[in-house]
Steps between C-alpha positions, in 0.01 A plus 500: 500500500830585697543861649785503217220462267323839620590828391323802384539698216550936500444678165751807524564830296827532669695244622624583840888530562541185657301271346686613155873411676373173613382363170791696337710314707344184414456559192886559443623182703257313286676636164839470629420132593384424141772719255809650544343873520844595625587418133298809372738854416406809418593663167418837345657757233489831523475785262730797595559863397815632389485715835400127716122575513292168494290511217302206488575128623447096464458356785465144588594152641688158318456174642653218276394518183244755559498886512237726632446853396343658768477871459612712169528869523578778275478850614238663276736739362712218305167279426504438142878514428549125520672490864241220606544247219866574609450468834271148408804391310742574707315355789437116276879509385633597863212174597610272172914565636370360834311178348187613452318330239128713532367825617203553615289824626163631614347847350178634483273577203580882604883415532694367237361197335565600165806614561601149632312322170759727297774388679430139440322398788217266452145499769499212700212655682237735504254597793203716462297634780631805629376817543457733201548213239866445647662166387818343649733293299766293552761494249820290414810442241706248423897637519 
């Protein structure tokens, strides 16, 4: 066994500063070796007030045929009044404009699943395990 071969192993709780920059780092130039990550772009639609106040948003990332919804928002005062399947729609057609052929999400049990099943979105995974009886799913749509 080579003094390459030798290393020890640290269980952490928190990852100190450095060590999470170096593997970062590593991490990255591994990625950016493999894909064109420089590919990925932002996209998002936002609901507005008359007076310019944000009231909710879809927010998320495209990378060739694909489209990520990362966060959806509503304010709670305009929950209920359809602005999120808007904001869903708007968010696929701005994606489907760009090339995008699927969406696809993660929400949790607590979130929005089946506000996402009434949208059209099918479970393409489900995860159980978390606290409280919590499940994660992730979700996607053909355009």
């Amino acid at each position: 066994m080579s003094t390459l071969d030798r290393f020890q192993l640290e269980v952490v709780d928190t990852v100190p500063a450095e060590a999470l920059a170096l593997i970062d780092a590593g991490l990255s130039a591994h990625n950016a070796a493999a894909a064109p990550l420089e590919d990925v772009q932002p996209l998002g639609c936002l609901a507005r007030s008359d007076s310019g106040e944000v009231m909710g948003g879809a927010l998320g990332r495209r990378w060739g045929e694909c489209c990520e919804i990362q966060m959806l928002w509503v304010h709670e005062a305009h929950r209920g009044r359809g602005v999120g399947r808007r904001l869903v729609r708007a968010f696929e057609s701005a994606a489907r404009h760009r090339g995008c052929t699927l969406c696809y999400l993660e929400t949790l049990s607590f979130q929005a699943p089946q506000f996402y099943l009434r949208l059209g979105y099918e479970i393409g995974l489900r995860l159980a395990g978390f606290p409280r009886g919590i499940e994660k799913f992730v979700m996607t749509r053909r355009l």
